[in-house]
C-alpha positions in Angstrom: 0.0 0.0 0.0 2.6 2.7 -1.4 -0.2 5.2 -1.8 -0.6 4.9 2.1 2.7 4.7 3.5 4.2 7.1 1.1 3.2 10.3 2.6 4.0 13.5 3.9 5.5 14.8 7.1 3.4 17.0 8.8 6.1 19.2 10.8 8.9 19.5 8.4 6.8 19.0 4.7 9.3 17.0 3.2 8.5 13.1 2.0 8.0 10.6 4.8 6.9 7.4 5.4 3.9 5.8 7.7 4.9 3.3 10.5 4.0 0.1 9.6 4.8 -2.0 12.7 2.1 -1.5 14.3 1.3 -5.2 16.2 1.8 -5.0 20.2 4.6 -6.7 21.2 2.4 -9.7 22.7 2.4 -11.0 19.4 5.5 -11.8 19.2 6.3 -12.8 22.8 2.9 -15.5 21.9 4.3 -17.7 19.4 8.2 -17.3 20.2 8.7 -20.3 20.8 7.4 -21.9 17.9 10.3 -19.8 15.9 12.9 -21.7 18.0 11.9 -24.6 16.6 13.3 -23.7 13.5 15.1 -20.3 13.7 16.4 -19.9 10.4 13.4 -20.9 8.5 12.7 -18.2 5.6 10.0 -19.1 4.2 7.9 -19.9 6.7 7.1 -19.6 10.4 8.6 -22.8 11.2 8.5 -25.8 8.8 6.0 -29.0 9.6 8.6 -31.2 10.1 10.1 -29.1 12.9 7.2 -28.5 14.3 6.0 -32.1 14.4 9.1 -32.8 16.2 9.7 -30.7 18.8 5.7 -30.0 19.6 4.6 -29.2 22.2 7.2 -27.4 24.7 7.7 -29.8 27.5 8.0 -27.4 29.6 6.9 -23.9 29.8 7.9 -21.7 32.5 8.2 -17.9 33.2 7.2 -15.4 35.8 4.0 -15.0 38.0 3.3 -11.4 36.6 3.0 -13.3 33.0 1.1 -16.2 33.8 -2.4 -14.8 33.6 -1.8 -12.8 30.5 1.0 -14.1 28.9 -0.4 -17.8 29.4 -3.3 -16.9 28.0 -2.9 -15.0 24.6 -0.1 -17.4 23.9 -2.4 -20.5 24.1 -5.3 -18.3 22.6 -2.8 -17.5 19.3 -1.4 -21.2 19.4 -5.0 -22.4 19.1 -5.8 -20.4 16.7 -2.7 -21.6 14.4 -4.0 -25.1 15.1 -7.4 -24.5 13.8 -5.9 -22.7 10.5 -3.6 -26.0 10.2 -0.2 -24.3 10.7 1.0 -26.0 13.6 0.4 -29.8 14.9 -0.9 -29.8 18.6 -3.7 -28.5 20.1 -1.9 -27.2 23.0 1.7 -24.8 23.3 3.0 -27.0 26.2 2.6 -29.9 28.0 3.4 -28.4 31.4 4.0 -24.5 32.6 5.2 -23.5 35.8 5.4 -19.8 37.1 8.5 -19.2 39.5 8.0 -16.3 42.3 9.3 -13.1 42.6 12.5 -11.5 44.2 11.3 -8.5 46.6 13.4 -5.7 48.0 14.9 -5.9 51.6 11.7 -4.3 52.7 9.4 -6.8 50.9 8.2 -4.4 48.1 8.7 -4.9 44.4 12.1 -4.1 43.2 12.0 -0.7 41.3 14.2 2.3 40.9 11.3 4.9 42.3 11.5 2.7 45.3 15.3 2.8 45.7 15.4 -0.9 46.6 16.8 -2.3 43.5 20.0 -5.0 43.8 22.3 -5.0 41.2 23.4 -8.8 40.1 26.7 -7.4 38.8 27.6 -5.8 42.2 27.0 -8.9 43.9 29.1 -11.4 41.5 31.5 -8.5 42.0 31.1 -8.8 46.5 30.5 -12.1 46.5 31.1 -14.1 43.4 28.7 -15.8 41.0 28.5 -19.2 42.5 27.1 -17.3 45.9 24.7 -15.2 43.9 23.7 -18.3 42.0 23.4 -20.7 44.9 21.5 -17.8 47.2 18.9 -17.4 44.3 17.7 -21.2 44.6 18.1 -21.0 48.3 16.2 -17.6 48.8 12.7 -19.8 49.1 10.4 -22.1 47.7 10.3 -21.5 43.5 6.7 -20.1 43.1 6.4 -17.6 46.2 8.1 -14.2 46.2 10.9 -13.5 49.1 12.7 -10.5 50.1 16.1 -10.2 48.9 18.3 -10.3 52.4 22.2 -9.5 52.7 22.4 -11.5 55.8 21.4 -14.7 53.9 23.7 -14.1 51.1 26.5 -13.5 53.0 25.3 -17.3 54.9 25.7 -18.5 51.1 29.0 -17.3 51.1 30.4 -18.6 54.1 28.5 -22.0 53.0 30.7 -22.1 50.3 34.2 -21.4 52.2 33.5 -24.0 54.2 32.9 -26.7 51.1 36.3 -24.7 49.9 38.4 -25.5 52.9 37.0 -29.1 53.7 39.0 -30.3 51.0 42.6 -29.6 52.8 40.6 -32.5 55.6 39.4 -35.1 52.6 40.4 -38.5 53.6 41.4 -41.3 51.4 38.5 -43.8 50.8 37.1 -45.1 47.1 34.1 -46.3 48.8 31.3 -44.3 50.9 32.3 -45.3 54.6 29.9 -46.9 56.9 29.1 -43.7 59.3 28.2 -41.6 56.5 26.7 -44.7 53.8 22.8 -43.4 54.7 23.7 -40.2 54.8 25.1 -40.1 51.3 22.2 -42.4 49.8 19.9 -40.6 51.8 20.6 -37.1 50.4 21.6 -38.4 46.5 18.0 -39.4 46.6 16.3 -35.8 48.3 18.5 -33.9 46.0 18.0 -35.4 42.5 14.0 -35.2 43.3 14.1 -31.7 44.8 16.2 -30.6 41.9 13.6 -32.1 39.6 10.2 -30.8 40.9 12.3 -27.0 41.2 12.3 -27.6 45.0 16.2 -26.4 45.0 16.0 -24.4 48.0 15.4 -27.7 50.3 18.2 -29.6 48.2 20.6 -26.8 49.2 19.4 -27.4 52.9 20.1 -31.1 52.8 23.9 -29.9 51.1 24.2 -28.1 54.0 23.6 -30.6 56.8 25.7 -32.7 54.9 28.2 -30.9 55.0 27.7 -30.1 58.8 28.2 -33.9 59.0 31.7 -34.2 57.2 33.1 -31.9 59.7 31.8 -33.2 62.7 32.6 -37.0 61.6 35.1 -36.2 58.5 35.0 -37.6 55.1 37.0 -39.3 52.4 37.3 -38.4 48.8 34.3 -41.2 47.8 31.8 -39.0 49.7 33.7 -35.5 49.0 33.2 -36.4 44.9 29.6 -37.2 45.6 29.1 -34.0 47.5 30.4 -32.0 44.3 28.6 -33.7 42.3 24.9 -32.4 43.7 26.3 -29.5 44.5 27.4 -28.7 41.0 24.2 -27.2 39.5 23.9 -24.9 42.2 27.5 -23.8 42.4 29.0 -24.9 39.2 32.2 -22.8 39.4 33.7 -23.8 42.5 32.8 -27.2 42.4 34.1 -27.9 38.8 37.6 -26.3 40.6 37.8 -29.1 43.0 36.5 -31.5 41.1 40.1 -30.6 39.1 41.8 -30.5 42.3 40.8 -34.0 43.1 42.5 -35.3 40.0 39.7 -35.7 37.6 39.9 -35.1 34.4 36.5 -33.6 32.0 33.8 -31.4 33.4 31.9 -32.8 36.8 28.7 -30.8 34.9 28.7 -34.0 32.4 29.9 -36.6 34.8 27.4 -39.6 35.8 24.9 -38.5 38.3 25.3 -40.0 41.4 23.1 -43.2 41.9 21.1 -44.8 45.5 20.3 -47.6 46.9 16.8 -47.2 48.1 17.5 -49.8 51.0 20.6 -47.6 52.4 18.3 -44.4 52.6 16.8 -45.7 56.0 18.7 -45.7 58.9 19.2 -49.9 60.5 19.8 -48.3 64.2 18.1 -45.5 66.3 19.5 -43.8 69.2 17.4 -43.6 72.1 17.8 -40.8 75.2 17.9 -43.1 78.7 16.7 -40.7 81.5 15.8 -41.7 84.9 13.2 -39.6 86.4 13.2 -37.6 83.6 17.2 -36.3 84.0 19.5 -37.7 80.8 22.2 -40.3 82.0 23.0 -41.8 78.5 22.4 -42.8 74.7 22.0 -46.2 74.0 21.3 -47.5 69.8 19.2 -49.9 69.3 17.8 -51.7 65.7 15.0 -49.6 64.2 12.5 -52.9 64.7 13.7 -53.6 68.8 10.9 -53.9 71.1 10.2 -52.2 74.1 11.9 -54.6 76.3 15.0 -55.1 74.5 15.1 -51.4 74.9 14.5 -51.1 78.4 17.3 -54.1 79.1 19.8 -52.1 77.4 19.3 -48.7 79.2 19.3 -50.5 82.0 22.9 -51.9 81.8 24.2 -48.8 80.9 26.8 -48.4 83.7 25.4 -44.9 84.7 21.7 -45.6 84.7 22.9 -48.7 87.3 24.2 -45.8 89.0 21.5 -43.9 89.4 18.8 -47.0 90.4 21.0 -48.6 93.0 18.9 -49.0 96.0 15.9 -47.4 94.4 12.7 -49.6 93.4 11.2 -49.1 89.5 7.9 -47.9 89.7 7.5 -47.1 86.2 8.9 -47.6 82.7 8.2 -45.5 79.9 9.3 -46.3 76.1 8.9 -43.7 73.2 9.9 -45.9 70.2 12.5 -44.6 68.4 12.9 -41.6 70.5 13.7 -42.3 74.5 13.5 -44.5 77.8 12.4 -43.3 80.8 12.9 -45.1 84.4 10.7 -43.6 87.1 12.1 -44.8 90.3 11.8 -44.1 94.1 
């Protein structure tokens, strides 16, 4: 339509030309992804064969603010294609998730009117990228909005020191030993399903206790390489350093993930608080499955609960399974 957007300009007089462009942007951002199917693609939108084979997106996902809109002129143009032919499935994606928002330190949207705005690059710059990377997935669960805290970060931070220095205390060991063989199966297991159903915040957690446990009991380099290995896609630099430290050779991001056995994930002992009258004398550990009088036998030849009944008659015994034994006695 040259006759149309051939015109004049109507401040200056000289020749100009209408704008043309004139679809909102929310057509574009509603088929997008159809166009990655087959970027390059110029004589068509995408080409069947492309579309038939990567149809629909597995997975969709995007921010809370979009999902009501975004979501649903994107299925609402996709629909529409499908009814004209152009594309092969009735639906965009086969599953769309929404992830929360990051507030300011006083729980308000981020925005530069507010003044509470956090620069990423300052933080990489403070902090490094690892500990703005691994505080991001830690910050809450994936679909609520948290305030952004410098406290926590800074926890991140010292978090990952402490995974830093533990390797001067790594222990020789090809094999997971037996104080720690739950614990590793035990967390391999909650880490690889958190990380899957975007609960990365809780798989961080159980990183953390673990690694609470290695300095309390130590660990060798069996356990240490496992420990990288789940804590890899949350902190990919520093772990991929050690991994190289350790004498491996390739990327840890491409290694084997580590695998469980189901049956090690459940503890074969519980320990049990003895108290008489109600005051702590001992531990004892007992099987998982022991009765209550197995339980009560072994409290009561622990040499300091002996002790403490010498002379004294039982008038009551009290057995929380799993948890503690309790001699009443006067």
């Amino acid at each position: 339509m040259t006759d149309w957007v051939n015109t004049t300009c109507p401040c200056c007089g000289g020749p100009a030309k209408r704008e043309t462009d004139t679809m909102p942007q929310w057509a574009g951002s509603s088929w997008y992804f159809l166009r990655y199917m087959d970027p390059h693609n110029d004589k068509a939108l995408a080409s069947p064969e492309a579309l038939k084979y990567w149809s629909p997106v597995d997975w969709y996902n995007g921010g809370m603010e979009h999902t009501t809109l975004h979501l649903l002129y994107s299925r609402f143009w996709h629909k529409f294609l499908y009814d004209i032919g152009v594309v092969p499935t009735k639906e965009p994606y086969a599953k769309r998730t929404s992830h929360g928002m990051i507030l300011g330190e006083n729980g308000e949207k981020m925005s530069k009117s507010r003044g509470n705005v956090v620069n990423p690059d300052e933080i990489v710059d403070t902090y490094g990228a690892d500990t703005m990377r691994l505080y991001e997935m830690f910050i809450g669960d994936f679909e609520k909005a948290a305030p952004w805290s410098p406290k926590s970060i800074k926890g991140c931070r010292r978090f990952l020191e402490r995974v830093w220095a533990l390797a001067d205390k790594v222990q020789d060991g090809d094999t997971y030993s037996e104080q720690h063989e739950v614990l590793m199966n035990r967390t391999i297991k909650k880490v690889g399903e958190d990380a899957d159903n975007l609960k990365a915040n809780t798989a961080i957690a159980a990183l953390m206790t673990m690694l609470n446990e290695f300095y309390d009991k130590g660990v060798n380099k069996a356990e240490y390489k496992t420990f990288l290995a789940l804590l890899n896609p949350f902190a990919p630099h520093i772990t991929e350093e050690l991994w190289q430290q350790l004498g491996e050779t390739g990327l840890l991001s491409v290694a084997p993930w580590p695998t469980y056995d189901e049956a090690k994930t459940v503890e074969s002992t519980v320990e049990l608080a003895v108290q008489v009258n109600g005051k702590l004398k001992c531990t004892i550990k007992l099987a998982v499955d022991a009765d209550k009088q197995t339980a009560i036998d072994t409290a009561m030849a622990e040499e300091k609960v002996q002790h403490a009944i010498e002379g004294k008659q039982i008038v009551k015994q009290i057995v929380v399974p799993g948890k503690i034994v309790n001699l009443v006695v006067k």
